[in-house]
C-alpha distance (Angstrom), angle and dihedral (degrees) to the residues before:
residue distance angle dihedral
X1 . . .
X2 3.58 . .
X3 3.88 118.0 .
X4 4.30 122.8 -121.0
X5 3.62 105.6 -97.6
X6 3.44 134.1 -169.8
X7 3.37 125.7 -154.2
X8 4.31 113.4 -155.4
X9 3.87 114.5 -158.4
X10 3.72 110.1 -151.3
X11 3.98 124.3 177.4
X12 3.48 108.9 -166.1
X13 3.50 109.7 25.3
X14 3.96 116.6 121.1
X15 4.03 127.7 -178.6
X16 3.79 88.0 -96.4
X17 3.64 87.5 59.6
X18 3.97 95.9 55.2
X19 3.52 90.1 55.7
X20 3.74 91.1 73.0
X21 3.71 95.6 40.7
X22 3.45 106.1 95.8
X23 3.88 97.4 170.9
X24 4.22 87.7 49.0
X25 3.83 88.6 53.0
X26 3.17 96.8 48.1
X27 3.62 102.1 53.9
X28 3.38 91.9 43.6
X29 3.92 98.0 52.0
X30 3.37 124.8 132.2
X31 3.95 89.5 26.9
X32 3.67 135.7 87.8
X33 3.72 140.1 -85.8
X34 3.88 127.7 -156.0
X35 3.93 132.0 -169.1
X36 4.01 104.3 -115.4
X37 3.98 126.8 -142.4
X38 3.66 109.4 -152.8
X39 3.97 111.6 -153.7
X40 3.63 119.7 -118.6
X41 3.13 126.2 -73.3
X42 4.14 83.3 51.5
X43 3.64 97.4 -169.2
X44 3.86 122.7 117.4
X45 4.02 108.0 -97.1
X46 4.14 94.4 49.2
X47 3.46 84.6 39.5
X48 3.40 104.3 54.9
X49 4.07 92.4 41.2
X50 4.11 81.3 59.9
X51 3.86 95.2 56.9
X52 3.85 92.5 45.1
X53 3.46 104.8 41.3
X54 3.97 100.4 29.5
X55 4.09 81.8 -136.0
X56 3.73 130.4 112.1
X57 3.95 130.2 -118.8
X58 4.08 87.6 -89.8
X59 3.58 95.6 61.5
X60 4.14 103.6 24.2
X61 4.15 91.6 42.7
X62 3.74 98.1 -141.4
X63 3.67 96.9 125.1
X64 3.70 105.5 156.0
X65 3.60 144.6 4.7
X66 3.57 86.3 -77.9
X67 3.83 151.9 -11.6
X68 3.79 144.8 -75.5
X69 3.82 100.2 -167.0
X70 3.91 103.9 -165.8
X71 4.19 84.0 -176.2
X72 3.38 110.9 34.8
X73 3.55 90.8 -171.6
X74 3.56 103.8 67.5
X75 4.01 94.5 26.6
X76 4.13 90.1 -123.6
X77 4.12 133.2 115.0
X78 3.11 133.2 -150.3
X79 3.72 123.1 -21.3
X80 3.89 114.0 -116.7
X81 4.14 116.1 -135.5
X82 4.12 110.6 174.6
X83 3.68 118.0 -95.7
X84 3.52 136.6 149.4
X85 4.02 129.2 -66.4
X86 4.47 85.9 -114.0
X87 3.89 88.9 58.3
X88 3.76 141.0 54.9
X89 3.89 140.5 -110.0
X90 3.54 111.6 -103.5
X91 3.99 131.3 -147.3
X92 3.51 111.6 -116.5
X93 3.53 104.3 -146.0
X94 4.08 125.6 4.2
X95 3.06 128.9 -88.1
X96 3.93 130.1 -139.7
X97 4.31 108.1 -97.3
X98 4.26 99.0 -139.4
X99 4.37 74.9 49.4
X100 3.80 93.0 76.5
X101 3.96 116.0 92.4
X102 3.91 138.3 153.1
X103 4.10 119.9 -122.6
X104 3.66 112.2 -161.9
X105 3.83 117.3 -175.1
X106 4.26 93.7 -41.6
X107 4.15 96.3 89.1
X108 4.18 110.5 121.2
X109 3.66 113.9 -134.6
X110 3.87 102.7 -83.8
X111 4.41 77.8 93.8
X112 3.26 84.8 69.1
X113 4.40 95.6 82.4
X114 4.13 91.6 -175.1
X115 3.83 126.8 71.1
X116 3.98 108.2 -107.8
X117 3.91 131.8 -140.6
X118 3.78 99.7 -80.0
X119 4.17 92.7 41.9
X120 4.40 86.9 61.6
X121 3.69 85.9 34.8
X122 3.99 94.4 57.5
X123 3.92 92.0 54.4
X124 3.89 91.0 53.0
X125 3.87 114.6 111.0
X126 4.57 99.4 -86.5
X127 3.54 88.4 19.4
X128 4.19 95.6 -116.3
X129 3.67 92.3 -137.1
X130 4.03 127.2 -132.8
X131 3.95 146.2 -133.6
X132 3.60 120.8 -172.1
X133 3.66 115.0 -173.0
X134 3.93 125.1 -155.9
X135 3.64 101.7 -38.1
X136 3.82 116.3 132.9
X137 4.09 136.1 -60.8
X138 3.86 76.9 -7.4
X139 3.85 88.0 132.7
X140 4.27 106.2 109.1
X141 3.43 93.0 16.0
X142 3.66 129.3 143.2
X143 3.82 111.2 -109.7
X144 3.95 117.3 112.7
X145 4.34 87.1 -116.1
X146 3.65 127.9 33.2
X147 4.10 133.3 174.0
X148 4.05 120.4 176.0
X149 3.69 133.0 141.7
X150 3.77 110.5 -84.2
X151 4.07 104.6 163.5
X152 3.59 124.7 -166.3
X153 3.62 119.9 -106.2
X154 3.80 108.9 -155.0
X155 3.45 130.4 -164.2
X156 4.17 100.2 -101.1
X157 3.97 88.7 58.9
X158 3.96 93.3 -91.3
X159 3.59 131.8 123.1
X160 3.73 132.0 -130.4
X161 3.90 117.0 -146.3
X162 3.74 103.7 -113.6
X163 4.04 135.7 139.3
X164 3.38 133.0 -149.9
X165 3.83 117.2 -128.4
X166 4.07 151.0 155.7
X167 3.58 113.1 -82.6
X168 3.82 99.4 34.1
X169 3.97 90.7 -121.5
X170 3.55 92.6 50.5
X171 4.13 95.9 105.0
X172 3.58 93.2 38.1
X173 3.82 89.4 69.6
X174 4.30 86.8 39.9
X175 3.61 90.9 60.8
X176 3.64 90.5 47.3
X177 3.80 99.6 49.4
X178 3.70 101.9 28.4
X179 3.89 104.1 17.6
X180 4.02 128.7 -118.4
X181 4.02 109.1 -26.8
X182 4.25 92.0 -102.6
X183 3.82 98.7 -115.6
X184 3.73 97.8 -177.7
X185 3.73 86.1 60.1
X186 3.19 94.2 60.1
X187 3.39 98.1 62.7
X188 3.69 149.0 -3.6
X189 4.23 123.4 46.7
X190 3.87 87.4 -39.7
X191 3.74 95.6 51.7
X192 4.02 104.7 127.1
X193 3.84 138.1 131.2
X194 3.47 95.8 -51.8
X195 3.40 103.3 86.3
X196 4.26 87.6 41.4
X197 3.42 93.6 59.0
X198 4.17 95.2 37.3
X199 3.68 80.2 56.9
X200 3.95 92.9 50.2
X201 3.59 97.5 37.6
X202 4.55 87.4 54.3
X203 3.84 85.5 47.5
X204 3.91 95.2 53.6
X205 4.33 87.3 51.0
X206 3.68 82.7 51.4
X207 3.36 104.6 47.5
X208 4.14 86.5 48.4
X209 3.52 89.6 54.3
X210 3.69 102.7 46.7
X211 3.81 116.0 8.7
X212 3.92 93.4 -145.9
X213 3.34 115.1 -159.9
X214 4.42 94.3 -131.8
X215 3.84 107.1 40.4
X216 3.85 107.1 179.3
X217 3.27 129.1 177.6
X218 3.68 144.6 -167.6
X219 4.15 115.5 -147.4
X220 3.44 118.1 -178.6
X221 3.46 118.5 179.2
X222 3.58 102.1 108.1
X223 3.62 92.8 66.2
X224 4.08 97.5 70.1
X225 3.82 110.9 61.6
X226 4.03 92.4 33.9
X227 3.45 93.1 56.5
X228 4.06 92.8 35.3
X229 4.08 96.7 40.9
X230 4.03 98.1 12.7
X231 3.63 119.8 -105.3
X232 3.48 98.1 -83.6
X233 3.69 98.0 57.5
X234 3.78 130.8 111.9
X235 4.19 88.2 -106.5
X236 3.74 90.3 50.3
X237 3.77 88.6 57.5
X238 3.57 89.1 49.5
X239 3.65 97.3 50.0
X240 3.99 82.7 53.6
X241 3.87 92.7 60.6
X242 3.96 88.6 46.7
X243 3.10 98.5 56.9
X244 3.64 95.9 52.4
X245 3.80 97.8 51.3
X246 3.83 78.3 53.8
X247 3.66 93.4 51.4
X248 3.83 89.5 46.2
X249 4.05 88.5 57.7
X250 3.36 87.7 40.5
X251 3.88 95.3 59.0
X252 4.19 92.4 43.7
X253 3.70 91.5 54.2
X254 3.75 92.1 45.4
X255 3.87 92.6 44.7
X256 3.77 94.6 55.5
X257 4.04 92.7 40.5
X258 3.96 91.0 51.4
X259 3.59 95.5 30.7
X260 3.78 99.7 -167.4
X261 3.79 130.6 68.0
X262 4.24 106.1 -64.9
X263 4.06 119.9 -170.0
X264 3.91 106.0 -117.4
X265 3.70 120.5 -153.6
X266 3.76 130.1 -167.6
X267 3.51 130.1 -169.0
X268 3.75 133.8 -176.5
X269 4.10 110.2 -134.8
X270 3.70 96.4 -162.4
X271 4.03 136.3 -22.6
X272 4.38 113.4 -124.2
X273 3.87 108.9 -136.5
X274 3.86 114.1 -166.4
X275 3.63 117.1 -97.2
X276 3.84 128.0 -156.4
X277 3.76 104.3 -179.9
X278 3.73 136.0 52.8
X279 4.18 135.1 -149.0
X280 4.55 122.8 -156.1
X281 3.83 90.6 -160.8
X282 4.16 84.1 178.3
X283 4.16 88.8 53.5
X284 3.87 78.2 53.0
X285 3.76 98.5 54.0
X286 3.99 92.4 32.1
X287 4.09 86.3 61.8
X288 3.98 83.3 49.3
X289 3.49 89.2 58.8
X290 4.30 87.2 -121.6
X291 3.47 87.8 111.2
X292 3.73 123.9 75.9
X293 3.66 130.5 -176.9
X294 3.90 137.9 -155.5
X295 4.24 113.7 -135.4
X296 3.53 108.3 -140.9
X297 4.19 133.6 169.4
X298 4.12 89.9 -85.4
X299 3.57 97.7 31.3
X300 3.53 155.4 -86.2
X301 4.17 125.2 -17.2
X302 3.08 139.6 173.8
X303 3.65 122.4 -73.0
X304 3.90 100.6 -156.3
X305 4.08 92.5 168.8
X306 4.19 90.1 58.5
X307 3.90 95.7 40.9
X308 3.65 124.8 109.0
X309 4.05 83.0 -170.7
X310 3.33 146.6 -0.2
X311 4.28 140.6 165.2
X312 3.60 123.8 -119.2
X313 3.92 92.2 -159.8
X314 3.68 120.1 -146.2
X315 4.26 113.3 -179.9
X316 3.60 100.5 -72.4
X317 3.75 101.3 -5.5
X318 3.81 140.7 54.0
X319 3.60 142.0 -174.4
X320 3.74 112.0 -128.8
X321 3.67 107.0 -149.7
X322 4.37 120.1 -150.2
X323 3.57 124.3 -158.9
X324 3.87 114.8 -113.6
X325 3.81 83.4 -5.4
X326 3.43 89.5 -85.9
X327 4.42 110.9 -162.1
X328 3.80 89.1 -149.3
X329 3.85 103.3 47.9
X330 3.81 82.0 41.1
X331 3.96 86.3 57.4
X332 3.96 89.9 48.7
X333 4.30 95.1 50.7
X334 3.71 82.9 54.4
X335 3.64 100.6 48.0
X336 4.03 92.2 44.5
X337 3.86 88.1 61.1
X338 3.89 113.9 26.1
X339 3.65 102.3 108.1
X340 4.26 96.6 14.0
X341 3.66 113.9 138.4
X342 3.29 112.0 -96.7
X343 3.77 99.3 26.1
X344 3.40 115.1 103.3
X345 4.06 103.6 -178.4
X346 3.80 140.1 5.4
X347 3.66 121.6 -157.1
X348 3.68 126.6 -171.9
X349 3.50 133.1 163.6
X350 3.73 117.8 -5.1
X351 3.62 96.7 -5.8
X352 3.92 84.8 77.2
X353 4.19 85.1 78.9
X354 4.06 79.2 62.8
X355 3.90 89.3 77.8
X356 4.20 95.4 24.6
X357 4.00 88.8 -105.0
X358 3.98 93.8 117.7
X359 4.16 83.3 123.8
X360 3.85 125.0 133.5
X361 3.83 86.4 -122.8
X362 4.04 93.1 58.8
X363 3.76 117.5 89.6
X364 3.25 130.2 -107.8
X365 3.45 92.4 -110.2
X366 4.15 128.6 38.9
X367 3.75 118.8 -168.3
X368 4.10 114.6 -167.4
X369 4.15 117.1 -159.8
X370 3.53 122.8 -140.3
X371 3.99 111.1 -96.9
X372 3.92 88.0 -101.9
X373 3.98 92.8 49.4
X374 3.96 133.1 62.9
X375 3.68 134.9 179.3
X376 3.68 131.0 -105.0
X377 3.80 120.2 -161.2
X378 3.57 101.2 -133.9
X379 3.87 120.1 137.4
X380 4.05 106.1 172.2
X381 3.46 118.5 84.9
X382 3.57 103.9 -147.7
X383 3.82 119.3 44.4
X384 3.90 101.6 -131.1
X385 3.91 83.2 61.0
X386 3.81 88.8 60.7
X387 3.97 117.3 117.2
X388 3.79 112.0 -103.0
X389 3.96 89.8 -115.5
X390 3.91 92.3 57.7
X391 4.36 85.6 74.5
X392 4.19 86.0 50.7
X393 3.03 130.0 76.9
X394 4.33 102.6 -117.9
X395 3.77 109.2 142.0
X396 3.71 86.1 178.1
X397 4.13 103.3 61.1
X398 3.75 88.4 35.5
X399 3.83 115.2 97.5
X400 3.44 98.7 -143.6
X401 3.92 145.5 11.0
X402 3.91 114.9 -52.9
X403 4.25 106.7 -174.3
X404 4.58 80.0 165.6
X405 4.23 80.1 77.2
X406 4.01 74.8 77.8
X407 3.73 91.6 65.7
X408 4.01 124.4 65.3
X409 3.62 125.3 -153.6
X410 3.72 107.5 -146.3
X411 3.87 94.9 179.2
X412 4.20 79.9 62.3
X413 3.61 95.2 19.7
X414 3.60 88.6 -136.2
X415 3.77 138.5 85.4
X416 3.83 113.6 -63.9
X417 3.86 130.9 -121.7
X418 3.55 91.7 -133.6
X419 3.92 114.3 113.8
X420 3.32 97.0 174.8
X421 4.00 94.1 74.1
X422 4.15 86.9 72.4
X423 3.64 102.2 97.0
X424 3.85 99.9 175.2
X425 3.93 135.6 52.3
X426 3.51 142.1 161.4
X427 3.78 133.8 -163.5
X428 3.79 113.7 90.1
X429 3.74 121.3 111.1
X430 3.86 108.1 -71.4
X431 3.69 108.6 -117.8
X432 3.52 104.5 139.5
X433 3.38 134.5 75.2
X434 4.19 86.7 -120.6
X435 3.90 93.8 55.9
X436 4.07 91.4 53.7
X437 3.46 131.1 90.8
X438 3.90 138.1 -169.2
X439 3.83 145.4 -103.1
X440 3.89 117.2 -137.8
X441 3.83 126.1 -162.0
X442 3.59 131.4 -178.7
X443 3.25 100.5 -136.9
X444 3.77 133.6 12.0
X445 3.64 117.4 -68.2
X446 3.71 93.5 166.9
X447 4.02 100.9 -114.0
X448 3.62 122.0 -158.8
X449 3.76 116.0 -93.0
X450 3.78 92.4 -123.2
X451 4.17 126.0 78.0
X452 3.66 111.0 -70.6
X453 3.70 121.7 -128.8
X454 3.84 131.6 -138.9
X455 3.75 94.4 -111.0
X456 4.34 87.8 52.3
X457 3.73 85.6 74.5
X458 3.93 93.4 62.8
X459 3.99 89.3 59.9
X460 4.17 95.5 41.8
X461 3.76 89.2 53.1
X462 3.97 88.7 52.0
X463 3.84 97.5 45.0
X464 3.85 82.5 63.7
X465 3.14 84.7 68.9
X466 3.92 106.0 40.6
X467 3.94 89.4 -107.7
X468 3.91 121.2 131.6
C-alpha cells in the first residue's frame, strides 16, 4: 500500500539553505536530495501548475502571475495563428472593449487547463484522497480538503478575514482553534512567520482529522526578507532558521496525526538572486506614445481600452500586450527594448514556443531581465501623478507584480515609490547554478543523476502511488 506523503512547496530555498536547516535534514535523512530546474517563467503560479500537472505553461495556461483576459466572457486571450518570429499574433475575431480586464493572483482553478495530481489520483482504484493547502488558484479545485486565503470584500472597501476551504465549515472551526489565518503576514512589509506557521499549524488539524493520502503544502516564508533585504542578507538568513523551527513543528504535528512512517517531499519553487538595477517597461511604451493613460482625482491609471501596448510585469519578466495584435506595433515593442539594460531577451511571435509560452493568454510580446535586473510596473513619470493604490499594498487592482509592498514608508506611512529598495527577484530562465533550487526526499526514490526539472515532481508524486 502506498505510504501518506506530503509534498512541501518552498520558493526560495536553495542547497546552501538546507545546510543550516537542521530540522529539514533531519527529517529528510537517510533519503535523497536533487538540484531542481524551475521552468521559465520561475515565479510561483506557473511554477506551481508545472509540479502538479507535469505540463508546461503552453499546455497548462498559467503563464504569469496573473491574467490579461481580452474576453472576459470566456476567460481566453488572444487566439494564436503561426507566423514568423519578426511579426505578431493576431486576434482572430474582436473582442468587445468594456470585455478587457486584468486578474492578479484571485483566478479559481478552472486557469489551470491540465488535470493536477489529486484529479488522476481520484480515478485510481480506493481513490487515495487529497488536501492541498494554500498554494495558488487552488480555490474550486478538486481535492477532498482545501484551505487558501479568500478575504471578504465588503461593501465600504474593507476586507473581512476569511478563507476558502473543502468542507464549507472547515475555516469556521480554524478560526476557532487557531484564530483568523494572519493575512497581513502573508504579505506586504509585515509579512513574517506568522502566516507560515498558521498555515502549518491548519495542516497538522487536518491531517488529524483526515489522514489524506497527498498532503501538499505551500510555505512561504522564504520569499519576504530575500526579496526585501536580498538573499544574501543577514534577514534572509534569519528567515532560513524560521522556517526550519517551523518545519520541525510541522513534522511533530504531522507525525502524531499520521502516526506511522509518511514519505516527505520538498521542493524548491524558485531560487531569488540579488538584483541591483531596475526596468519601467510601461514608462518605455508611454514615451512611445503605445501607452495611454486615464486622469482621474488621485492620479493617473492605466487606460487599457486606448493602448496600443502595455506590460503586465511579473519579477523579471512581463507580457507586453498589443492591441488587435497588431504585427507592426509588435515590431516597435521589440525594437524599444532589444538591447536595453537590463533586458536580457525579447520574444515575439514564434520564438515564444522557445520558453513553452506559445499560449493564447501570453502577450504578444515577452521581455526577460538580466539575472541582476527586474521589472517594476510603474507607468507615471512623476510620483505625485501616481494612483492612490500604488502607496497600498492591493495586489489585486495592481496590474502587475509589486515586491516594494514589502517596504513601508513611515515619513508617508504608506508604501514607497521607490523600486530601487527591492534587492532580490526571481523569474528569468534558470541557467545558473544561483537561480536553481533542490528536491528533497525522505527516503531514496532513486532520482536521476541529471538536474531535475519542475515538471519531474508531478511524476515522483504519482509513482508513490503506482501511477505512470
Amino acid at each position: 500500500m502506498p505510504k501518506k506523503t506530503i509534498l512541501l512547496s518552498i520558493p526560495g530555498l536553495r542547497e546552501k539553505d538546507v545546510a543550516v536547516m537542521p530540522k529539514l535534514r533531519g527529517l529528510m535523512s537517510g533519503g535523497e536530495i536533487a538540484e531542481l530546474v524551475p521552468s521559465f517563467p520561475c515565479v510561483t503560479c506557473p511554477v506551481q501548475a508545472n509540479m502538479t500537472t507535469g505540463r508546461l505553461p503552453a499546455e497548462h495556461g498559467v503563464v504569469a502571475n496573473g491574467f490579461y483576459w481580452r474576453n472576459a466572457e470566456t476567460g481566453t486571450g488572444t487566439s494564436r495563428q503561426a507566423v514568423s518570429p519578426a511579426s505578431s499574433h493576431n486576434r482572430s475575431e474582436p473582442v468587445p472593449v468594456s470585455a478587457r480586464r486584468v486578474e492578479m493572483w484571485t483566478s479559481p482553478n478552472e486557469c489551470i487547463d491540465r488535470p493536477q495530481l489529486w484529479d488522476l489520483l481520484s480515478y485510481q482504484p480506493g481513490g487515495p484522497t487529497a488536501a492541498v493547502w494554500f498554494p495558488l488558484h487552488s480555490k474550486g479545485c478538486e481535492a477532498d480538503y482545501v484551505c487558501t486565503p479568500a478575504p471578504m470584500h465588503n461593501p465600504d472597501g474593507s476586507e473581512s478575514l476569511w478563507c476558502y476551504t473543502r468542507p464549507l465549515e472547515l475555516y469556521g472551526e480554524l478560526r476557532d482553534a487557531l484564530g483568523h489565518f494572519p493575512l497581513q503576514h502573508f504579505w506586504g512589509p509585515m509579512a513574517n512567520i506568522q502566516s507560515t506557521a498558521w498555515i502549518a499549524d491548519s495542516a497538522v488539524v487536518a491531517a488529524g482529522r483526515w489522514r489524506p493520502d497527498l498532503f501538499y503544502i505551500y510555505l512561504p516564508h522564504l520569499d519576504y526578507a530575500a526579496q526585501r533585504s536580498g538573499p544574501e542578507s543577514a534577514a534572509a538568513d534569519a528567515a532560513v532558521a524560521e522556517l526550519d523551527e517551523a518545519i520541525g513543528r510541522l513534522a511533530e504535528g504531522m507525525t502524531a496525526a499520521y502516526g506511522g512512517e509518511v514519505l516527505w517531499l520538498a521542493a524548491g519553487e524558485y531560487a531569488i538572486t540579488p538584483v541591483n538595477h531596475v526596468s519601467y517597461p510601461n514608462r518605455v511604451l508611454r514615451e512611445a506614445g503605445l501607452l495611454k493613460i486615464r486622469e482621474q482625482d488621485d492620479g493617473e491609471h492605466l487606460d487599457l481600452e486606448a493602448s496600443r501596448a502595455w506590460a503586465l510585469v511579473d519579477h523579471q519578466f512581463a507580457h507586453v500586450f498589443v492591441a488587435d495584435g497588431d504585427a507592426a506595433t509588435a515590431a516597435r515593442v521589440v525594437n524599444l527594448f532589444r538591447g536595453q539594460p537590463g533586458i536580457a531577451e525579447v520574444l515575439v511571435g514564434t520564438e515564444l514556443s522557445r520558453y513553452h509560452l506559445d499560449h493564447a493568454r501570453s502577450g504578444e510580446v515577452v521581455l526577460i531581465s538580466t539575472p541582476d535586473s527586474w521589472q517594476a510596473y510603474y507607468w507615471w513619470l512623476a510620483d505625485d501623478r501616481a494612483p492612490q493604490y500604488a502607496r497600498t499594498v492591493d495586489i489585486h487592482r495592481k496590474p502587475g507584480y509589486d515586491p516594494v509592498e514589502l517596504h513601508f514608508d513611515p515619513a508617508t506611512r504608506s508604501i514607497p515609490l521607490d523600486a530601487t529598495r527591492v534587492k532580490g527577484s526571481h523569474g528569468a530562465p534558470a541557467r545558473d547554478s544561483r537561480q536553481r533550487t533542490v528536491l528533497l526526499a525522505s527516503e531514496p526514490l532513486h532520482f536521476p543523476a541529471k538536474p531535475l526539472a519542475d515538471t519531474d515532481v508531478f511524476g515522483i508524486v504519482m509513482r508513490q502511488f503506482e501511477v505512470g
